[in-house]
C-alpha positions as CSV (number, residue, x, y, z in Angstrom):
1,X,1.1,-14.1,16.3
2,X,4.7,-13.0,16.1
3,X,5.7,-12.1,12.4
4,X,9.0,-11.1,11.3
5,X,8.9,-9.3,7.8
6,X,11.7,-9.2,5.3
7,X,10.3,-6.5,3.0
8,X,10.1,-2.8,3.1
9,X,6.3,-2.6,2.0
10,X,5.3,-5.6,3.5
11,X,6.3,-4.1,7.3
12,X,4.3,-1.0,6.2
13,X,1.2,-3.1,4.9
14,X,1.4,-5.1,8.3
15,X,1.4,-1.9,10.6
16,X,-1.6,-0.5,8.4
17,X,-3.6,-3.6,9.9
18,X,-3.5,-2.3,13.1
19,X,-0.7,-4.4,14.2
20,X,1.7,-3.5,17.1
21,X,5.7,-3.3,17.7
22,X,4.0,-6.8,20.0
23,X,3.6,-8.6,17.2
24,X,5.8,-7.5,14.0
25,X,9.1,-8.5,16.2
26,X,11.5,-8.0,13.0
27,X,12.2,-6.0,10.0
28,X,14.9,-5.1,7.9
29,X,16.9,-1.3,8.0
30,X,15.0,-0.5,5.0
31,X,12.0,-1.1,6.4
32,X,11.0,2.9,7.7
33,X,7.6,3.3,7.3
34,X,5.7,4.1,9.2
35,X,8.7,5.8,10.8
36,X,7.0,5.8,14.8
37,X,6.5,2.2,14.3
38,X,8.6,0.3,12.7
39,X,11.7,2.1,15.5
40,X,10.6,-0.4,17.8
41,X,11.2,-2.9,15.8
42,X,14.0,-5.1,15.7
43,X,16.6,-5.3,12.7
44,X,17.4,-8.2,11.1
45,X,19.8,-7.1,8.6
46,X,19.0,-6.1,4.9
47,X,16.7,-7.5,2.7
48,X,19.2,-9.8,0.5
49,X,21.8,-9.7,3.9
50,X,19.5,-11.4,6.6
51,X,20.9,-11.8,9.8
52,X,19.9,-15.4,10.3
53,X,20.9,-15.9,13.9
54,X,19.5,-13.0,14.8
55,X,15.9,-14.2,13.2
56,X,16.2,-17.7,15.0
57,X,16.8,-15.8,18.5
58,X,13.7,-13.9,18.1
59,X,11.8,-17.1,17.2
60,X,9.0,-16.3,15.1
61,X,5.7,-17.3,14.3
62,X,5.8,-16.5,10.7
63,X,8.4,-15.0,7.9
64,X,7.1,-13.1,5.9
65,X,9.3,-13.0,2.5
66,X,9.2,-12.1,-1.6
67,X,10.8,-14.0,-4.3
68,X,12.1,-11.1,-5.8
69,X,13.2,-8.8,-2.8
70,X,15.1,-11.7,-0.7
71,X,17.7,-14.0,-1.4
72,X,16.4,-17.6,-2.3
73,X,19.3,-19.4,-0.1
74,X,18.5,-17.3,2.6
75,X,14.9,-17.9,2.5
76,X,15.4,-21.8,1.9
77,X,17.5,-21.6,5.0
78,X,14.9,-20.0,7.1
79,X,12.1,-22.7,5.8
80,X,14.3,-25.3,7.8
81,X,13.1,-23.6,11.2
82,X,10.4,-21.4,10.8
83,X,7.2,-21.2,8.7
84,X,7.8,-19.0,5.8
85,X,5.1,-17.2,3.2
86,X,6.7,-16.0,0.0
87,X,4.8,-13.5,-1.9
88,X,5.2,-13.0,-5.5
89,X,3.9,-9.7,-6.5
90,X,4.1,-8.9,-10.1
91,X,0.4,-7.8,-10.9
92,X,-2.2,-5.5,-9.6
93,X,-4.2,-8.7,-9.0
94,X,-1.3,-10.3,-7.6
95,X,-1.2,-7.5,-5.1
96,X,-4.9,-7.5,-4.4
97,X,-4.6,-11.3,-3.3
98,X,-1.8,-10.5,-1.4
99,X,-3.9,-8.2,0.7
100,X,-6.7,-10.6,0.9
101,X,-4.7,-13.4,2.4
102,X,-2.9,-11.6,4.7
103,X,-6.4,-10.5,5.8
104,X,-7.9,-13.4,6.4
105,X,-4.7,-14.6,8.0
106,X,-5.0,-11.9,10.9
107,X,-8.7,-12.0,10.8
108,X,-8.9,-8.8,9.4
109,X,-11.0,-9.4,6.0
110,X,-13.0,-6.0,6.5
111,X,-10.0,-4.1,6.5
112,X,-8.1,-5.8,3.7
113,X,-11.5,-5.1,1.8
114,X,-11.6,-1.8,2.5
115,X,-8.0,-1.5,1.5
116,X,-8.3,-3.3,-1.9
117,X,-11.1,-0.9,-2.8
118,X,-9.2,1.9,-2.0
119,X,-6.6,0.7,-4.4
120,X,-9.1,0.2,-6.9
121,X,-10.2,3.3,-7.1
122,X,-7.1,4.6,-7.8
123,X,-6.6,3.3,-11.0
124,X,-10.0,3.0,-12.1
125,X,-10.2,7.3,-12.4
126,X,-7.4,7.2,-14.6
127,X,-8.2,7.7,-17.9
128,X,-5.6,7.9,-20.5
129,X,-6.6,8.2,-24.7
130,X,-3.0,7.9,-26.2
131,X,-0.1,6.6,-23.5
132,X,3.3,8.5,-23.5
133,X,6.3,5.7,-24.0
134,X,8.0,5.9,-20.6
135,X,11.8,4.6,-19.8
136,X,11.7,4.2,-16.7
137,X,15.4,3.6,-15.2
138,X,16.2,2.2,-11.9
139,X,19.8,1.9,-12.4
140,X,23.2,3.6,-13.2
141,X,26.4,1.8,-14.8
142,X,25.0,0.1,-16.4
143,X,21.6,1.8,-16.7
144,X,19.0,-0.6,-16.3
145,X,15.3,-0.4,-16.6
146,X,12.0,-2.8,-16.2
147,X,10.5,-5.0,-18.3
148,X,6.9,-6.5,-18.8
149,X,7.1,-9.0,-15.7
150,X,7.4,-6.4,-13.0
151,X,5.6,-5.0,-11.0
152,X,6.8,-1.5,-11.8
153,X,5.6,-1.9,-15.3
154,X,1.8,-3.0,-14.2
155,X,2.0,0.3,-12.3
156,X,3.2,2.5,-15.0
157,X,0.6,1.3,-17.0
158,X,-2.1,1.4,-15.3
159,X,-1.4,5.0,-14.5
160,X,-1.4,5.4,-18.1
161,X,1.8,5.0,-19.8
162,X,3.6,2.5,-22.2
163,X,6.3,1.4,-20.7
164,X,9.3,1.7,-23.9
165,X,10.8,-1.9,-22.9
166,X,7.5,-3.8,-22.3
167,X,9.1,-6.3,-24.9
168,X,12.0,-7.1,-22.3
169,X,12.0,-9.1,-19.2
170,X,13.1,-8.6,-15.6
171,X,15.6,-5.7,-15.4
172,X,17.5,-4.9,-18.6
173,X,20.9,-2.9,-19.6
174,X,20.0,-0.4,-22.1
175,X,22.2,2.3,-23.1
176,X,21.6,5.7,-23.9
177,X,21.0,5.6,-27.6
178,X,18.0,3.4,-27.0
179,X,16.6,6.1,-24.4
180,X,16.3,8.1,-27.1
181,X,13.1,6.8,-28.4
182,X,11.2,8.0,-25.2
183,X,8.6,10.3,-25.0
184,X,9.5,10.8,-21.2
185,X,12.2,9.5,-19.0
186,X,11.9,8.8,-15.4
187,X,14.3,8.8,-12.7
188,X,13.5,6.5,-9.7
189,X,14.2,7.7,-6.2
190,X,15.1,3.8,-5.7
191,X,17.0,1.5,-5.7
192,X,19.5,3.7,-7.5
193,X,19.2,7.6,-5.9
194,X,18.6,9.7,-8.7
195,X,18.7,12.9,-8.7
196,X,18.9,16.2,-10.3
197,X,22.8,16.2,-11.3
198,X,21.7,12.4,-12.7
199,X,19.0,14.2,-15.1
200,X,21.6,17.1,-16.1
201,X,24.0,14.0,-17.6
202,X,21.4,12.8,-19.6
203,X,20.1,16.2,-20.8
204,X,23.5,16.9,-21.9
205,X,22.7,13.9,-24.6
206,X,19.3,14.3,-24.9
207,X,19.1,18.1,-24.7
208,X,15.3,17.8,-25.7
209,X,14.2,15.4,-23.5
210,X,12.0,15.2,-20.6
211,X,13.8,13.6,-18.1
212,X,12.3,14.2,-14.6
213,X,12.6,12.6,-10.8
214,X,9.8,10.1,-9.4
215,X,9.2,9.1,-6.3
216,X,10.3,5.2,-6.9
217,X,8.2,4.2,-3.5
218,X,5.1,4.8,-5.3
219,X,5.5,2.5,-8.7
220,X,7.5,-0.5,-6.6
221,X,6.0,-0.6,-3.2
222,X,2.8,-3.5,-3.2
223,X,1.0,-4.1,-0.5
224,X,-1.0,-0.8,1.3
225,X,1.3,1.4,0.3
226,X,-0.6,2.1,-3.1
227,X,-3.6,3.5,-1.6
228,X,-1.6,6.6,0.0
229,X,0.3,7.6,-3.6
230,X,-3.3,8.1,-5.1
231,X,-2.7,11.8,-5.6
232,X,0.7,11.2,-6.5
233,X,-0.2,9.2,-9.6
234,X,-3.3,10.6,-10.4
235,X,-1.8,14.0,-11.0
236,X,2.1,12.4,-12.8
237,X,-0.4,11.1,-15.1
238,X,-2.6,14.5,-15.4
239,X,0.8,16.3,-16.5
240,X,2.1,14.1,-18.5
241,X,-0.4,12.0,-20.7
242,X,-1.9,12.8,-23.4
């Protein structure tokens, strides 16, 4: 089966099934893990820029697509020549079926098993008593954060924080005022690049916050990728839950 896959994690989750450059005949330029792979790959554009012609001349088996990481026009187009699969992913569960399907699809069911249970086991040694309220921003001018219908926030929960804007939906403007009532304040590495001079604006304001970097790939990548940030989130919550 030839698959062409229009998301970052999704490429990455496909690879971790044992499938070859043979098979996964398209990705996107954001799609770099894992790096020795997915070079051999060809690009299709970005993930809400699709090079459509470029997909037709490859002439896949299967897209693979998300509702929230594509464009729906773009998508809609593709569904007029090729067979499409568009995952929603906004749940740990959500995730877990993902992985299930996609196994049975390459008759791979041990594996995606094997993989869900890893997962799992992630979250299930996390113990938290009284979560910190997190504000988790993703965006600069505006800033922006998540709210209760993403997937970011099922992952910052179950790692064992409140997310401050669970009451909000999708991806919210908030302004700095309202940051305020943060116990913590993460940076994401992505979409928007924080980094350090990003935490020393905010400090100015907020001079006795803790505002700190996270690695963005680890609370917004589904799929496989969750199983190899284990450590990652196991010790972010260790340091800073109560």
């Amino acid at each position: 089966m030839k698959i062409i896959s229009l998301v970052p994690s999704i490429t990455e989750t496909l690879f971790d099934f044992g499938l070859t450059a043979d098979e996964v005949i398209g990705r996107t330029k954001f799609c770099i893990h894992p790096l020795n792979l997915v070079r051999n790959v060809e690009i299709i554009g970005g993930t809400k820029n699709l090079n459509i012609e470029k997909i037709k001349s490859l002439q896949p088996d299967l897209i693979i697509a998300n509702k929230e990481e594509n464009e729906k026009l773009q998508v809609e187009e593709l569904m007029k020549y090729f067979k499409v699969w568009v995952t929603d992913i906004e749940t740990l569960e959500d995730n877990q079926n993902f992985i299930s399907e996609l196994g049975s699809l390459l008759n791979k069911e041990i594996s995606a098993q094997n993989f869900n249970q890893k997962i799992n086991s992630v979250f299930n040694d996390i113990k938290v008593s009284l979560p910190k309220k997190i504000a988790y921003l993703i965006w600069k001018n505006p800033y922006m954060t998540v709210g209760s219908d993403t997937f970011i926030n099922e992952v910052l929960q179950k790692s064992g924080f409140e997310n401050l804007f669970k009451n909000r939906k999708r991806y919210p403007e908030i302004s700095v005022e309202e940051l305020k009532e943060a116990d913590l304040i993460f940076l994401s590495s992505e979409p928007f690049p924080f980094q350090q001079k990003h935490i020393d604006e905010l400090q100015k304001e907020m001079p006795t916050k803790e505002i700190i970097l996270v690695d963005g790939e680890a609370f917004s990548w589904f799929g496989t990728h969750l199983m190899k940030v284990d450590n990652y989130l196991k010790d972010l919550s260790l340091k800073y839950s109560v």
